[in-house]
RONU-551770 format. One record per residue (C-alpha): x, y, z; residue in one letter; residue number from 1; chain. Coordinates in steps of 0.2 Angstrom, whole numbers, always signed. Each point is the difference from the previous one (the first is absolute). Last residue first. Layout:
<sites>
     xx     yy     zz  fifi  lumpa  marvex
      X      Y      Z     A    NUM       A
...
</sites>
This chain:
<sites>
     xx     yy     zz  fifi  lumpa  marvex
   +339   -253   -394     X    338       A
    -13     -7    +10     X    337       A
    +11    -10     +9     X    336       A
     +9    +16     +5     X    335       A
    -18     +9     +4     X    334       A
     -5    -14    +11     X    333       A
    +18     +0     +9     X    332       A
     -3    +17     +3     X    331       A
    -15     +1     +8     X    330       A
     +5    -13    +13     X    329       A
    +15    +11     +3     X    328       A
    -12    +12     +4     X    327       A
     -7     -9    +13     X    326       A
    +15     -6     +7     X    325       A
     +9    +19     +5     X    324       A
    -19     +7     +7     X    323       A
     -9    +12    -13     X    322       A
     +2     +8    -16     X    321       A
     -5     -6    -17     X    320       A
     -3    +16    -11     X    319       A
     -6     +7    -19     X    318       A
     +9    +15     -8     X    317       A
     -7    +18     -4     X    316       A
     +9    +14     -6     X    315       A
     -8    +17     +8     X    314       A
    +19     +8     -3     X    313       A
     +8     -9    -15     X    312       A
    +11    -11     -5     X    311       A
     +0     -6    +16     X    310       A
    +17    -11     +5     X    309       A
     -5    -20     +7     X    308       A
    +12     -4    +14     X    307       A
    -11     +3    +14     X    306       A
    -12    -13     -7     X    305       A
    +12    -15     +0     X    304       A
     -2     -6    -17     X    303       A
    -14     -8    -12     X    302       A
    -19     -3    +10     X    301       A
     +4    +18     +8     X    300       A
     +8     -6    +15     X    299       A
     +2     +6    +17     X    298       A
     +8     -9    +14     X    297       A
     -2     -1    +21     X    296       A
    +15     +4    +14     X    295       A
     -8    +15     +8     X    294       A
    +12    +11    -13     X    293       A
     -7    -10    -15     X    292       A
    -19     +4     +4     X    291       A
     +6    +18     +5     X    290       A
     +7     +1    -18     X    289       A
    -13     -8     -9     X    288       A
    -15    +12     +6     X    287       A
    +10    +14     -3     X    286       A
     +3     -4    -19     X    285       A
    -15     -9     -4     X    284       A
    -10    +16     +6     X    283       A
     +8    +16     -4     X    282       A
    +13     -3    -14     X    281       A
     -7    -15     -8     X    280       A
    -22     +3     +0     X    279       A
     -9    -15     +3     X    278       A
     -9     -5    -14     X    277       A
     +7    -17    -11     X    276       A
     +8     +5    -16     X    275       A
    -12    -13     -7     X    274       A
    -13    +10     +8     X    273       A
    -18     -8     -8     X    272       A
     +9    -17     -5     X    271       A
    +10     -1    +16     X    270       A
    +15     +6    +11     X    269       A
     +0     -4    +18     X    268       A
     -3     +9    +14     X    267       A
     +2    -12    +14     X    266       A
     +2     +2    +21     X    265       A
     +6    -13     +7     X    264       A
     +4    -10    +16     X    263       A
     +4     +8    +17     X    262       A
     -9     +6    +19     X    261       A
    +10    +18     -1     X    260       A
     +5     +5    -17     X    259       A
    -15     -9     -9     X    258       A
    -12     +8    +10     X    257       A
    +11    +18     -3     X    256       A
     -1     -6    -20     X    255       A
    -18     -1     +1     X    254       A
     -3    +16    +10     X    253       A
    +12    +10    -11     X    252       A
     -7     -6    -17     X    251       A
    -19     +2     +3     X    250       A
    -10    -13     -7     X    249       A
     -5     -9    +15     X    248       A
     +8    -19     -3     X    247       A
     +1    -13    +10     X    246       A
     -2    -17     -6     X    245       A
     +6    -16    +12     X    244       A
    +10    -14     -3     X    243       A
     -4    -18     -3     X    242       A
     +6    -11    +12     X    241       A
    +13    -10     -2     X    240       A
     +0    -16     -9     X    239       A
    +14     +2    -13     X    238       A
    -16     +2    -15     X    237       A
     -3    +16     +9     X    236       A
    -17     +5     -9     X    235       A
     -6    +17     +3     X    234       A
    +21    +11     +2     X    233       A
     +3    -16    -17     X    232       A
    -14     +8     -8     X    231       A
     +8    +17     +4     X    230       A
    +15     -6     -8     X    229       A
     -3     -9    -14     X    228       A
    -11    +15     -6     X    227       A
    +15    +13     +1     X    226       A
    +10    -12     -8     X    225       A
    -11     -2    -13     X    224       A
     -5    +16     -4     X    223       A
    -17    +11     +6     X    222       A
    -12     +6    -10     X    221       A
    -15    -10     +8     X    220       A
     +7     +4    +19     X    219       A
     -3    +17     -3     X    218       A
    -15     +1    +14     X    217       A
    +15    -11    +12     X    216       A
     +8    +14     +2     X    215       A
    +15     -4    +12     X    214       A
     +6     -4    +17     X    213       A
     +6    -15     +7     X    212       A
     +0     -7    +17     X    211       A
    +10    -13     +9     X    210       A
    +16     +8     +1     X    209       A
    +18     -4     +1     X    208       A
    +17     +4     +2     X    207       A
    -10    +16    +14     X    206       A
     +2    +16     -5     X    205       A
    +13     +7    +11     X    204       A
     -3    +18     +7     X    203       A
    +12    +10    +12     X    202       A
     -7     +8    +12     X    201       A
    -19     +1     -3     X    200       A
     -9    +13    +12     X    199       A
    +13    +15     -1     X    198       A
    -10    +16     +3     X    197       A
     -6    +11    -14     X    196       A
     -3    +18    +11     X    195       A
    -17    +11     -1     X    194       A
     +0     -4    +22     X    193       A
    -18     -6     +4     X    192       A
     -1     -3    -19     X    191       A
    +14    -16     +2     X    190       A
     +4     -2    -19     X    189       A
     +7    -20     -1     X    188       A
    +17     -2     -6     X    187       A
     +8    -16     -9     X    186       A
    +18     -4     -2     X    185       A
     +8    -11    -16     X    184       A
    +17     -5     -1     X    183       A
    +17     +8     -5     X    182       A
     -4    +11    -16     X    181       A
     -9    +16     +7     X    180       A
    -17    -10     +1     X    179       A
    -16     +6     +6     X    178       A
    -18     -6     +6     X    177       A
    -12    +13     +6     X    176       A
    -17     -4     +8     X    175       A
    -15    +11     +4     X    174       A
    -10    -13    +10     X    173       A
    -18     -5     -7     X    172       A
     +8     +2    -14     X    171       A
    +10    +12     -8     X    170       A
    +15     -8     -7     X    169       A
    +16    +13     -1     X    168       A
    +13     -9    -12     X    167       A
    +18     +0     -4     X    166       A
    +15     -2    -11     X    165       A
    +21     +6     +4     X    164       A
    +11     +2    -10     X    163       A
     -6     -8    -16     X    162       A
    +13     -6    -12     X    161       A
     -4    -19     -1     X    160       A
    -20     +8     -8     X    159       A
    +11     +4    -14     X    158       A
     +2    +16     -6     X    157       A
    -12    +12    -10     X    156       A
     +1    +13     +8     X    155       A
    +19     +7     -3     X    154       A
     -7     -2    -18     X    153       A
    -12    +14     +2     X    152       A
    +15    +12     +0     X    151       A
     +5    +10    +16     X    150       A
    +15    +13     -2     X    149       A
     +8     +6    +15     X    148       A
     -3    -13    +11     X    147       A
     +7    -12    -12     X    146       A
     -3    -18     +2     X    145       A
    -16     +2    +13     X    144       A
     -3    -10    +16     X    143       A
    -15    -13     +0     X    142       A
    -15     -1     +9     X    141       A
    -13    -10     +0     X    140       A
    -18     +5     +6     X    139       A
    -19    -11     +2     X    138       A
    -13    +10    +11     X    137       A
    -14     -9     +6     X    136       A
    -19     -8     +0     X    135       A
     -9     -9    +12     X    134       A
    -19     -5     -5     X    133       A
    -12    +11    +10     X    132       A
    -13     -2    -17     X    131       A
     +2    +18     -9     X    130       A
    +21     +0     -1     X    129       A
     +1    -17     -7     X    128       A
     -1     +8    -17     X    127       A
    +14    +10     +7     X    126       A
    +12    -18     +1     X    125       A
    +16    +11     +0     X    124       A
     -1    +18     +6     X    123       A
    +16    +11     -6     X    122       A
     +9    -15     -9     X    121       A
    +18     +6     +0     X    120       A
    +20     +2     -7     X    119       A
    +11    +11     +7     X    118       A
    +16     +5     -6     X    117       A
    +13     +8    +12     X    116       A
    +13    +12     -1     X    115       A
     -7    +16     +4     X    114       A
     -7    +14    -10     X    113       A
    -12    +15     +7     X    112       A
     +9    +14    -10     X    111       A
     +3    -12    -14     X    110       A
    -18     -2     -4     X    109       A
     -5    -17     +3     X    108       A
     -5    -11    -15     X    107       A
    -17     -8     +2     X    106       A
     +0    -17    -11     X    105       A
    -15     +1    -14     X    104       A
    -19     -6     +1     X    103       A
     +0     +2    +18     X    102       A
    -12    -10    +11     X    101       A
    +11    -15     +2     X    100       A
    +13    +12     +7     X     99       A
    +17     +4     -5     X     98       A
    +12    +12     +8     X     97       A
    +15     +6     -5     X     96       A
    +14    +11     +9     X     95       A
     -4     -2    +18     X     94       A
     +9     +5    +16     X     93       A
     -7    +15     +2     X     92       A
    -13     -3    +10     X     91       A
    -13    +10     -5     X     90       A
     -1     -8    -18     X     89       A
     -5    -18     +9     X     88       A
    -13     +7    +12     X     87       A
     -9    +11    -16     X     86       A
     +3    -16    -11     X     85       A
     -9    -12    +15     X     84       A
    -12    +13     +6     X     83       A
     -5     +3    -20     X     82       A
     -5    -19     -2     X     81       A
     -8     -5    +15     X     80       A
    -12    +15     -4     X     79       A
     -2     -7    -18     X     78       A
     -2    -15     +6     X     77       A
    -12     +2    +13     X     76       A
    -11     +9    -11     X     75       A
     +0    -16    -11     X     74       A
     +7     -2    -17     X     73       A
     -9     -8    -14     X     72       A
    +13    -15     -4     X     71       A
     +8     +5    -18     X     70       A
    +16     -4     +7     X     69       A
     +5    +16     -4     X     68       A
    -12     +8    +11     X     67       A
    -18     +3     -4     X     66       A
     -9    +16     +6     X     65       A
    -16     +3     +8     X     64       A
     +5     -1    +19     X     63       A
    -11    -14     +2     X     62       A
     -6     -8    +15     X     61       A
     +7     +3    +20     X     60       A
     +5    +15     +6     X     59       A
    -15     +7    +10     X     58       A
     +7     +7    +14     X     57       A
     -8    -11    +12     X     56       A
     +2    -18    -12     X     55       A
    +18     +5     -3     X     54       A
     +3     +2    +19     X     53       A
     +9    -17     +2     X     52       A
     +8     +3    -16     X     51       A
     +7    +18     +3     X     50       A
     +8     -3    +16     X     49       A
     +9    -13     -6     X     48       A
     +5     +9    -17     X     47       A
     +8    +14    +11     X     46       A
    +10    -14     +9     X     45       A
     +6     -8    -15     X     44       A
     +6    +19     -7     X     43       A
     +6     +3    +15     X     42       A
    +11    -18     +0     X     41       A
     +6     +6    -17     X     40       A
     +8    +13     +5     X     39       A
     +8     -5    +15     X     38       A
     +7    -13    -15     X     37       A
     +7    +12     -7     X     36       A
     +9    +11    +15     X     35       A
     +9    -18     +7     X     34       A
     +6     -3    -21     X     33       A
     +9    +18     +2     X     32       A
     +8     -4    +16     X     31       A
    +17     +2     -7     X     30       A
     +5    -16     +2     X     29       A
    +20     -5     -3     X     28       A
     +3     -6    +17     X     27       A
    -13    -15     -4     X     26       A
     -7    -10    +14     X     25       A
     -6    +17     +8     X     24       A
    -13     -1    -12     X     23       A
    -11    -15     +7     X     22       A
     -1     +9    +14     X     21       A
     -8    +15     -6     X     20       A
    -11    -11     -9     X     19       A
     -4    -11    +15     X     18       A
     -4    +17     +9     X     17       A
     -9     +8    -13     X     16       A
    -11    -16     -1     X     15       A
     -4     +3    +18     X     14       A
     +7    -14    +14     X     13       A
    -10     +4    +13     X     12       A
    +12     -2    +19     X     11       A
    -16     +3    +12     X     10       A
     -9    -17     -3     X      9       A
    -16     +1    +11     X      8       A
    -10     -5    -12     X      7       A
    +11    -14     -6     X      6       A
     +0     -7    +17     X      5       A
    -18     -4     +2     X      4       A
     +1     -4    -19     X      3       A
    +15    -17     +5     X      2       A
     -1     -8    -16     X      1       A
</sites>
């Protein structure tokens, strides 16, 4: 990569620009999804600023409260939270909103009501928030039945019906990695400019990997297919070598890893969480639809993860995502198992 010539690049593709262009493929747009996700890209540039200056202003620890998760919340979730739903209802393109840090969905008043649902983990991996790990935004977005008339059913579709998914990673980089249904693009925040420029055109996750991630702490209540498999990422018994374990703990920077260099991220179910503990509509969800646009899978240890329907809002379900062969290998081990 030619960086000589990159910083001298006059032709920036920004992440208004690509979605600008990606709407001019359909005569029918409105430009209603292009104001949305503006939207959101403030409330990821807000929550930026205010992570790398949490220490300074003093936004780090407790807030007091405990979300619905029955996590204690952070200040920075909190903040991360009202930015998000204050960003989201000013656009007017929303109709309900759901967040991990809301008991209940958020209807929109009709006044402010669009057409779009949106689905969203404010600050994912907070505990991380105190030690420098990165941390992100997770959203999904789908579009509304009935404009007029919103029901909590029109949220609880499967994860095949999303519109468009996304993160914002903030890292040592502030990263944000997008889908609108035809591939996978990924936009770095330039701060000398406030503007998401196109970084990673086009993202393929490698066929396969050589790491796997998981947490190998709940290795004791683990099943067997889930055990046959990282003993199998330790020992190759084919002769290759064994692969290696990355795992941070925070959702975003574990799935980007596994987005960009391949392998697996797991979550499984086991006998503490036998529903597994990622959250469906905001984190297995997105997580599993840019994996499938870049060309990768997600399973759930039974079906095709974005096939599963929610039952309900903060429903949890465990996940296998990664490169194409990895999972497969997951798979097989459950469909022997069975």
């Amino acid at each position: 990569m030619d960086h000589e010539a990159d910083a001298h690049r006059t032709d920036l593709m920004t992440i208004t620009r690509h979605v600008l262009n990606e709407q001019t493929k359909y005569p029918e747009s409105r430009g209603d999804f292009t104001i949305l996700l503006n939207h959101i890209v403030l409330g990821c540039k807000f929550v930026c600023s205010s992570v790398s200056k949490a220490g300074l202003a003093k936004l780090f620890g407790l807030a007091g409260e405990t979300n619905i998760q029955g996590e204690e919340q952070k200040k920075l979730d909190v903040l991360s939270n009202e930015v998000f739903v204050k960003a989201l209802i000013s656009s007017g393109r929303t109709c309900i909103l759901v967040s991990e840090e809301n008991e209940e969905a958020i209807f929109v008043d009709p006044s402010k009501r669009g057409r779009y649902i949106v689905v969203f983990d404010p600050l994912d991996g907070s505990s991380n928030i105190d030690c420098g790990v990165s941390i992100g935004t997770i959203f999904g977005i789908y579009l509304v039945k009935d404009e007029e008339n919103p029901t909590i059913d029109d949220v609880l579709q499967a994860g095949k019906n999303l519109v468009a998914a996304g993160y914002c990673m903030y890292g040592s980089a502030c990263t944000l990695v997008l889908s609108t249904g035809s591939g996978v693009n990924g936009f770095t925040l330039d701060p000398s400019l406030g503007e998401f420029i196109l970084t990673h055109p086009n993202i393929k996750i490698p066929k396969k990997g050589k790491i796997y991630s998981v947490n190998e702490g709940n290795a004791k209540n683990w099943d067997e297919p889930t055990t046959k498999f990282v003993e199998k990422c330790k020992f190759p018994t084919d002769g290759s070598p064994p692969r290696s374990l990355r795992y941070i703990g925070s959702m975003v920077a574990d799935v980007h890893r596994t987005l960009l260099y391949g392998g697996i991220f797991l979550y499984p179910a086991d006998k503490k969480s036998p529903n597994g503990k990622l959250r469906l509509l905001y984190e297995v969800f997105p997580m599993s639809y840019l994996m499938e646009q870049a060309g990768g899978q997600a399973f759930t240890g039974k079906q095709r993860a974005l096939d599963l329907v929610p039952g309900k809002i903060h429903e949890r379900s465990p996940v296998f995502l990664g490169s194409y062969v990895d999972v497969e290998e997951i798979k097989a081990l459950y469909a022997a198992a069975n």
